[in-house]
C-alpha positions in Angstrom: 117.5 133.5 106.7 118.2 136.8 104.8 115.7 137.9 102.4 116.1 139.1 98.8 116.4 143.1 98.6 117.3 143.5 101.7 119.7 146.2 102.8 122.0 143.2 104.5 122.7 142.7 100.6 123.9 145.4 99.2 123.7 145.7 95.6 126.8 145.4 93.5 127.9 145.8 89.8 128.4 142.6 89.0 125.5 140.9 90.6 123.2 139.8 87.9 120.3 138.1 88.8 118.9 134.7 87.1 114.7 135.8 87.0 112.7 132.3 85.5 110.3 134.7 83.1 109.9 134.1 79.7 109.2 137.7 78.5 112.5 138.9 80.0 115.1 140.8 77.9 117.8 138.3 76.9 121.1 139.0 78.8 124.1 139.4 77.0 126.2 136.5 75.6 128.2 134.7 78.2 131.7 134.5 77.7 133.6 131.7 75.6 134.5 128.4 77.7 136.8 125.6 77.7 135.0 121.9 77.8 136.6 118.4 78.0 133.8 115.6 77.6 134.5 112.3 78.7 131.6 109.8 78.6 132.3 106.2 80.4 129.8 103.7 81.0 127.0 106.0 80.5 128.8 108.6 83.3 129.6 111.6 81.4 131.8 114.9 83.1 132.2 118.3 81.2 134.7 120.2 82.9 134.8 123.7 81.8 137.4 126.6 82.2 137.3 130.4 81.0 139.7 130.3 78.1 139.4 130.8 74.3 138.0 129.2 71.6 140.9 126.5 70.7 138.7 123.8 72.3 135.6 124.0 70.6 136.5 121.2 68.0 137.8 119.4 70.8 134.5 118.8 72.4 132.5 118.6 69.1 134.0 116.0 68.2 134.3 113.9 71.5 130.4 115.1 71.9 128.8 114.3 68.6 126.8 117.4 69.2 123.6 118.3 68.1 123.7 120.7 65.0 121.0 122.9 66.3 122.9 125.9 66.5 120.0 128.3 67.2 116.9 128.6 70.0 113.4 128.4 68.0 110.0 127.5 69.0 109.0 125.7 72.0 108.8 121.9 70.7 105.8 120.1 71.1 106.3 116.8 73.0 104.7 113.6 71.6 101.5 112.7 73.7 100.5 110.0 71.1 101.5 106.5 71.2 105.5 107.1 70.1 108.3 105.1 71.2 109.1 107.1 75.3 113.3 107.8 74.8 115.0 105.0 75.5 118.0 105.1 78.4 121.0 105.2 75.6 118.8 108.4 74.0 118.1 110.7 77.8 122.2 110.1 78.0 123.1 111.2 74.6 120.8 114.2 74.7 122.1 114.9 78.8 125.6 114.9 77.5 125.3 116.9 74.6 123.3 119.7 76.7 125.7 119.6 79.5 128.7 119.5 77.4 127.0 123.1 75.7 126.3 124.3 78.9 129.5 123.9 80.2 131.2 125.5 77.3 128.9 128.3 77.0 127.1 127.9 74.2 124.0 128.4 75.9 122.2 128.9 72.3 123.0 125.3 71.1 122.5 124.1 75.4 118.7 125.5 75.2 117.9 124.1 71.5 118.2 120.9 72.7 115.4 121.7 75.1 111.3 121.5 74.7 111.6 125.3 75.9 114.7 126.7 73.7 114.1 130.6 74.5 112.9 130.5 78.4 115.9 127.9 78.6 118.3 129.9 76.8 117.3 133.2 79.1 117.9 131.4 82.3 121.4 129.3 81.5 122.7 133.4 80.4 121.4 134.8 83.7 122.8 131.9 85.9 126.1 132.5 84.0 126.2 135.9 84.6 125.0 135.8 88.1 126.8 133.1 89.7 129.8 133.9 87.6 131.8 130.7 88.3 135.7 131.0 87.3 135.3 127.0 87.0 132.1 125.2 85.7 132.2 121.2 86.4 128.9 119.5 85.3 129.6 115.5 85.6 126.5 113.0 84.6 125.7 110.7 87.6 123.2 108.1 85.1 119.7 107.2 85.1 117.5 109.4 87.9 115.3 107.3 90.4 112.9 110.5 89.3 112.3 109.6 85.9 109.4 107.5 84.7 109.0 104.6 81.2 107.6 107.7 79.2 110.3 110.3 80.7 113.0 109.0 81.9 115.5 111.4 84.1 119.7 111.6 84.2 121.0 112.9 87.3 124.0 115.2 87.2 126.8 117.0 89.5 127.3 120.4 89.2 130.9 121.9 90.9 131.1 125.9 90.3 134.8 127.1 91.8 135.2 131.1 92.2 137.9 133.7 92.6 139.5 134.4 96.1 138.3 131.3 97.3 139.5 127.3 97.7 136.2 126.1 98.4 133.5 124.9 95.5 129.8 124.9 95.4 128.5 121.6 94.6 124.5 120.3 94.1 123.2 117.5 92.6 120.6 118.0 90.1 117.9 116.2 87.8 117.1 116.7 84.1 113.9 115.1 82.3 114.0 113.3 78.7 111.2 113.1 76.4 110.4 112.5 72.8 108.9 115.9 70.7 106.1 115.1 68.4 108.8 115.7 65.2 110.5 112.8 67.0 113.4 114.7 68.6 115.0 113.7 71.5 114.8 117.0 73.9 115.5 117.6 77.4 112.8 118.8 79.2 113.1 122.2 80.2 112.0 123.3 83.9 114.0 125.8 86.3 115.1 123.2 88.8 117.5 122.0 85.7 119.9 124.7 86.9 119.2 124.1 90.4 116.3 121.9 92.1 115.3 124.4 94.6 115.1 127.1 91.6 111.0 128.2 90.7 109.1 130.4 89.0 109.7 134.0 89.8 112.5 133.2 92.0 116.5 134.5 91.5 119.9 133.2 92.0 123.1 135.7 92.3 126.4 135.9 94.1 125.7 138.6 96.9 128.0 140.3 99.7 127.5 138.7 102.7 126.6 141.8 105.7 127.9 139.4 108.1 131.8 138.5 109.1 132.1 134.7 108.0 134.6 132.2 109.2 136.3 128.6 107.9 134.8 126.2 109.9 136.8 122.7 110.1 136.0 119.4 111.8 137.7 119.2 115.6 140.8 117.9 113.5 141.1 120.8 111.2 139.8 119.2 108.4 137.3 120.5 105.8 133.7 119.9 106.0 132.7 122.1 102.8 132.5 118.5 101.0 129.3 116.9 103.0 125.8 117.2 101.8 124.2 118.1 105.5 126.9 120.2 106.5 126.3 123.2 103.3 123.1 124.6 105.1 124.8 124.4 108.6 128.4 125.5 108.2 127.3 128.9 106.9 125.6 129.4 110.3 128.9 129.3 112.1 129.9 132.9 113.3 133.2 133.8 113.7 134.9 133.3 117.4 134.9 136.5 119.5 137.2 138.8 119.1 138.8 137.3 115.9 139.1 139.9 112.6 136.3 141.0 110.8 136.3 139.0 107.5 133.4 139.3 104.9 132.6 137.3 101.7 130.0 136.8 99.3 127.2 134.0 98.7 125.3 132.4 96.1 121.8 133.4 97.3 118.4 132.1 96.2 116.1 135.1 96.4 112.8 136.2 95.0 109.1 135.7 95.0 107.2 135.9 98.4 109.8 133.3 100.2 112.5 134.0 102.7 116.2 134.7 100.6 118.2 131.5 101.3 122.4 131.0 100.8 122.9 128.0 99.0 126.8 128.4 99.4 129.1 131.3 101.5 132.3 132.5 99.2 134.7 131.8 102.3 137.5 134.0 102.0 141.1 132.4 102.8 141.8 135.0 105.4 138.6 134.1 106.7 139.3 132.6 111.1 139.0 129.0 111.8 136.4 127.8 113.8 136.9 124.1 114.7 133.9 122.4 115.1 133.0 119.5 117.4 132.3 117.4 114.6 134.1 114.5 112.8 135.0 113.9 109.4 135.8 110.2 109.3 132.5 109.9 111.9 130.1 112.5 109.4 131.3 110.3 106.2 129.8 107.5 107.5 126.7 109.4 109.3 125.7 110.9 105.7 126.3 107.3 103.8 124.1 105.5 105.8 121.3 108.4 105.7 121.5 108.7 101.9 121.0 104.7 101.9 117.6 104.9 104.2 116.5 107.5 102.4 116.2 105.5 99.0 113.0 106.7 97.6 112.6 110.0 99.3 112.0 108.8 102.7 113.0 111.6 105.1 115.8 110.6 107.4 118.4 112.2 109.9 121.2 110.6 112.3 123.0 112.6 115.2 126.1 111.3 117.2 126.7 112.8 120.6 130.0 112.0 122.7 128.0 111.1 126.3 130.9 112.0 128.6 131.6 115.9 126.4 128.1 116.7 124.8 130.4 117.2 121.6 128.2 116.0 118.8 130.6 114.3 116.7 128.0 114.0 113.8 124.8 115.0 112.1 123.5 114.1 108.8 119.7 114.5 107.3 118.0 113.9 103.8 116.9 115.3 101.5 118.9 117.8 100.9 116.6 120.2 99.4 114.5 120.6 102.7 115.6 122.0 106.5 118.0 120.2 108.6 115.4 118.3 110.3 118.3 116.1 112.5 118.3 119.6 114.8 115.3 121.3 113.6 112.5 118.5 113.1 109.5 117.8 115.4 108.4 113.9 115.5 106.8 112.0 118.1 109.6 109.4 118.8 107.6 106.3 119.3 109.1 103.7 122.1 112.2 105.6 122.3 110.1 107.7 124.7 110.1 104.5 127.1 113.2 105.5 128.1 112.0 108.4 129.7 108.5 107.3 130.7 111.3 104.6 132.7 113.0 106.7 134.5 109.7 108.5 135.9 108.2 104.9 137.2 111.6 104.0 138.5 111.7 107.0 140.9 107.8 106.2 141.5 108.9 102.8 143.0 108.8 100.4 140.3 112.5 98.7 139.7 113.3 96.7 136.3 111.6 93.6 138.2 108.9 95.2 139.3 105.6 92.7 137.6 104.1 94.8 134.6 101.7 92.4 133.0 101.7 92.8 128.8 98.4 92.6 127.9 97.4 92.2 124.4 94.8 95.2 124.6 94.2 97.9 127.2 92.2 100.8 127.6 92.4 104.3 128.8 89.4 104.4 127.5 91.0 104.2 124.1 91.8 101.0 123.1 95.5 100.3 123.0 97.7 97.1 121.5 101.2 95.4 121.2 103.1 95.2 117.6 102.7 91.7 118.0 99.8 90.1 119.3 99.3 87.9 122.5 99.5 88.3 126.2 102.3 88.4 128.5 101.1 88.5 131.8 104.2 87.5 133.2 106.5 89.9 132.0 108.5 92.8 134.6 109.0 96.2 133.5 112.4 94.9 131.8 110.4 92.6 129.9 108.2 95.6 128.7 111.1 97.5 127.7 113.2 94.7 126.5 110.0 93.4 124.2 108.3 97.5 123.4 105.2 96.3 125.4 102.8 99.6 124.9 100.3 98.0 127.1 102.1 97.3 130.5 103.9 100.9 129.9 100.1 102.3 129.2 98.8 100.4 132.5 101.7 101.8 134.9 101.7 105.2 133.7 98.2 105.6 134.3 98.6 103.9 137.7 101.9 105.3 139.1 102.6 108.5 137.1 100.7 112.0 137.5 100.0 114.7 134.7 102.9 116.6 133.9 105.6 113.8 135.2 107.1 112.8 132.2 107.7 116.8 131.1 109.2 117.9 134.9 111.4 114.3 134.1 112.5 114.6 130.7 113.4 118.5 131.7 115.1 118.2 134.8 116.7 114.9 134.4 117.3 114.6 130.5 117.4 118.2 129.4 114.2 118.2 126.8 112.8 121.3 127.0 115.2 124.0 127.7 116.1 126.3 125.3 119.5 124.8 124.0 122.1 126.9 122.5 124.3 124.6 120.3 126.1 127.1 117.9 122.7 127.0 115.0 119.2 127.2 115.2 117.6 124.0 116.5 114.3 123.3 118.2 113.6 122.1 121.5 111.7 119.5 122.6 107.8 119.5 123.3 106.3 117.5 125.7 102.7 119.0 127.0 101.0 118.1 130.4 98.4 115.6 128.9 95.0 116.9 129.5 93.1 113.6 129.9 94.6 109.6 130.1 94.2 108.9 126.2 96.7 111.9 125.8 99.0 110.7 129.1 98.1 106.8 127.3 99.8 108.1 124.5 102.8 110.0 125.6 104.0 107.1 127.4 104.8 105.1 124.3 106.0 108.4 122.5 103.1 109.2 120.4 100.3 112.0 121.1 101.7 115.9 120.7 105.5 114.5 121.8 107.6 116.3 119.2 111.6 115.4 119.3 114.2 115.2 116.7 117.2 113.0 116.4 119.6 115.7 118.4 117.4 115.6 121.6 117.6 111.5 121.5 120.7 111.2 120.5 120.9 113.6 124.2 118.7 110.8 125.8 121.1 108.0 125.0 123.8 110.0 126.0 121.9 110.8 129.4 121.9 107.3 130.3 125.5 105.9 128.8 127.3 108.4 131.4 124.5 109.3 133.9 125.0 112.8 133.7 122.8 115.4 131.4 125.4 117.3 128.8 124.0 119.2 126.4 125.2 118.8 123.0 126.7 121.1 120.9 128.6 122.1 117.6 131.3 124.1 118.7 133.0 123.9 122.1 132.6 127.8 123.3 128.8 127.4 122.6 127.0 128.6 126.2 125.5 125.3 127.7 122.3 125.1 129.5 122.3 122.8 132.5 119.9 120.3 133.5 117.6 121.6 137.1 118.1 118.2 138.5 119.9 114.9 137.7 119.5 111.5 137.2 119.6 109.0 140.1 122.4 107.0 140.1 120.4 103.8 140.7 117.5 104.7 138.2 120.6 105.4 135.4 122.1 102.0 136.4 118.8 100.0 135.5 118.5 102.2 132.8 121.5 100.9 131.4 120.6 97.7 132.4 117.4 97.3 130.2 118.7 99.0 127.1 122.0 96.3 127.3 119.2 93.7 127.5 117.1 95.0 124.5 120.2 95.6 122.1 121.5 91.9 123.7 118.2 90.2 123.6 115.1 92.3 122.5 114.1 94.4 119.7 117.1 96.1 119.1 119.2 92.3 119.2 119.2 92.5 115.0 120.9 96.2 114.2 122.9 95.6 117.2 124.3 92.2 116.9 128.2 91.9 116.7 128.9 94.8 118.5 131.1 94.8 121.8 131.8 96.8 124.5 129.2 99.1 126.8 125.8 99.1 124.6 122.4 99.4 125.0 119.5 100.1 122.5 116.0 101.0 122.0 114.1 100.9 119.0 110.8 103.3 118.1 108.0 102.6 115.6 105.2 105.2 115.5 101.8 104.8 113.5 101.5 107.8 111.0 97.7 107.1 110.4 97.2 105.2 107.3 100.7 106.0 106.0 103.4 103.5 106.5 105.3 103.4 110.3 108.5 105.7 111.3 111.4 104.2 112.4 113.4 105.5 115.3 115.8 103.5 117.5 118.4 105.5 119.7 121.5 103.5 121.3 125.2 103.9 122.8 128.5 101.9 122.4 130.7 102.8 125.1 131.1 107.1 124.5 129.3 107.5 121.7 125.8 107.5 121.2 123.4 107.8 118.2 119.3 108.4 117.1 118.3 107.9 113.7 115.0 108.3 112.5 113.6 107.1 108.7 109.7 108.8 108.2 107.8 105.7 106.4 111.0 103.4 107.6 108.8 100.9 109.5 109.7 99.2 112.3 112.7 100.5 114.4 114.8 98.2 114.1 114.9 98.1 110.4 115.8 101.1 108.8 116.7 103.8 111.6 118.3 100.6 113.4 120.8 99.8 110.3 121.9 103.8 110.6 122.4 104.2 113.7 124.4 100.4 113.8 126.6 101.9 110.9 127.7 105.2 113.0 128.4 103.0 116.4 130.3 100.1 114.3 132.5 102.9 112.6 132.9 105.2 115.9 132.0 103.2 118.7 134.8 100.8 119.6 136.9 102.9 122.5 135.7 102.8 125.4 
């Protein structure tokens, strides 16, 4: 992160800053802008160019504009029993202030707000400051954000710049509501021109201190265009050796918070680094994110190639916050079994091995099952196949000693060394357990376990090949290996049991249809009072996938429908 003032940003002439305070000076008048406004179905798109002034009847006319041609008073909004804007009046009012905001009339944009003045000050200063060559603001319809009394319209905004191919894109939100004069007004707020944009904070096109480079998927192919990939790809240094190349980025500064780039100015001379990733593979990771994620669930999804480490995919929502597929901390729920299987395989169990499923144990917590009953009959297969906290509760206690499950999941999987895979991301934690509730809980991958979808998408890749790889981004990326290895035999009933639970067990739903090589296992972990998380981790031949949904439920619903997507679309080779 790079914070605002600092001497890696040097200060140019240009830069103009936008600064969210109403008792600001009012920059000077942007200059004039072309619009074309096409509105289809309720989907609206102002595409804007610098040019003259020829097209200003153009757009007037397609718009219907407002004939508020000037910023007054701040309107007051209707708190009495008025009719809320209906959906046909937030989409007139959206379009008309986009369409002015895209053209440059910032004057007529910010009358049509409940805030014309502090409005028109920030629309200048972002116009100045970002100074796009290309302005593209495209309405997406009705926003999930909205509510009856203020509905919201969601919107695209592309901004295209000299001496670069590459365009900064964000989706954004606008509120509606109905002003006490019974205007139709767009409610103003700072996270109209951006969402992560607050009070006090600033947003200007900065030189970058650092050389930059073109990162590409392992094809050559852009990756500028997908949502996860805009906070990662401006991570990616340059390979060694290669010529010093410099740009700029839009930077979100200000306030007491770290400076942040919300997009690098790539410069065409700029090297190519080819990432490990996949275009066709990341499409699908990001679509079936953004589909769990409905409603502001939290979500990520890595891919990992088991017999290269290469991860082929990563995708996380929402966009606004870290990437938490590389840089979260969960506890994983039953996924953990994995691991706690390998450590009671090499204490002497095997996947046959009696494991009775109790419907309550004790440690001296009490424990229980998803479902209730007792299944005193069942192996350690069955408790894998079936996510049976109990039997894994009673044979941990009985076979396993503090601090086996870390020295495992280190040694064997990789968890806990410091991996280096071309960004920031965060290793696992997995503490010695200081009494049995905390070694109770750990085995079912709850207590202080904190992983993220990279580290078991690792795990399923550990047990696919047999072998320990650690993932990474880009291919020159220094690897850290693994202290020990696997057994051969304890990978082999590994296999075996995860086959059985995507064949036969939890995991049978997501996983049905699929052929070749696979195994499964799903994770639900209790969140106190909140709802469940979902995590389920799996292979198909040489790829393998985590996906976790916070508030998802059980694993096998929404992490299991992700990670299914990914292996369905990448999965068939063996």
């Amino acid at each position: 992160m790079y914070r605002e003032h600092d001497e890696r940003y040097p200060e140019q002439d240009h830069d103009e800053h936008l600064v969210l305070d109403d008792h600001e000076e009012a920059p000077r008048r942007p200059r004039s802008r072309r619009v074309w406004l096409v509105a289809i179905g309720g989907v609206f798109t102002a595409l804007v160019v610098v040019g003259g002034y020829g097209a200003y009847n153009v757009v007037s006319a397609v718009s219907g504009g407002s004939s508020d041609k000037g910023a007054g008073a701040d309107a007051t909004v209707s708190k009495g029993p008025q009719t809320p804007p209906t959906a046909a009046e937030a989409d007139t009012v959206a379009k008309d202030f986009l369409a002015a905001w895209g053209r440059g009339d910032l004057t007529v944009a910010a009358g049509l707000t409940d805030r014309p003045e502090a409005a028109r000050m920030a629309l200048t200063s972002f116009h100045d400051g970002v100074s796009a060559r290309k302005l593209t603001l495209t309405g997406t319809g009705a926003a999930a954000t909205g509510t009856p009394s203020e509905p919201a319209v969601g919107y695209r905004v592309r901004a295209e710049f000299d001496g670069t191919s590459e365009a900064w894109e964000y989706d954004s939100t606008l509120g509606v509501v109905r002003a006490a004069d019974g205007r139709i007004l767009v409610r103003w707020a700072p996270t109209v021109i951006h969402p992560k944009l607050g009070a006090g904070r600033t947003l200007a096109v900065k030189a970058l201190p650092n050389p930059v480079s073109k990162p590409t998927d392992r094809k050559g192919r852009p990756l500028d265009s997908f949502p996860s990939l805009r906070s990662v790809l401006p991570q990616i240094a340059p390979p060694d050796g290669a010529k010093v190349v410099t740009g700029q980025a839009v930077v979100l500064g200000g306030g007491s918070q770290e400076a942040e780039q919300l997009f690098v100015l790539t410069p065409p001379s700029a090297p190519q680094v080819k990432l490990t990733l996949d275009a066709d593979l990341q499409q699908v990771a990001e679509d079936a994110v953004k589909q769990q994620s409905a409603g502001g669930k939290p979500a990520s999804l890595v891919a990992v190639q088991p017999s290269t480490g290469n991860i082929l995919a990563m995708a996380f929502a929402p966009q606004g916050e870290f990437n938490r597929a590389v840089g979260g901390g969960q506890a994983p729920g039953s996924t953990m079994k994995v691991i706690t299987s390998a450590a009671l395989l090499q204490a002497g169990m095997t996947p046959d091995t009696a494991a009775p499923c109790k419907e309550t144990t004790n440690s001296p917590r009490t424990w229980h099952n998803d479902e209730p009953g007792s299944h005193l009959d069942y192996t350690l297969s069955d408790d894998f196949t079936h996510s049976c906290n109990t039997g894994f509760i009673d044979k941990g206690l009985e076979k396993l000693q503090p601090g086996t499950l870390a020295s495992v999941a280190r040694d064997q999987f990789g968890l806990g060394l410091q991996w280096r895979i071309g960004i920031p991301s965060r290793d696992a934690t997995i503490p010695v357990p200081g009494n049995k509730d905390e070694a109770a809980a750990e085995y079912i991958g709850q207590g202080q376990i904190q992983v993220n979808s990279l580290l078991m998408a690792s795990v399923a890749a550990t047990v696919q090949s047999g072998t320990f790889r650690q993932p990474v981004l880009r291919e020159d990326a220094k690897r850290v290996t693994a202290p020990g290895r696997l057994p051969a035999d304890v990978a082999q009933s590994l296999r075996s049991m995860m086959a059985r639970t995507a064949t036969q067990g939890t995991a049978q739903a997501p996983m049905s249809g699929l052929s070749g090589q696979i195994g499964a296992k799903t994770g639900t972990v209790e969140a106190g009072s909140q709802a469940t998380n979902s995590w389920f981790i799996a292979y198909r031949n040489d790829l393998a996938v985590a996906a976790e949904v916070e508030g998802g439920g059980h694993g096998n619903s929404a992490a299991g429908v992700a990670a299914a997507q990914v292996l369905k679309a990448g999965g068939g080779k063996g």
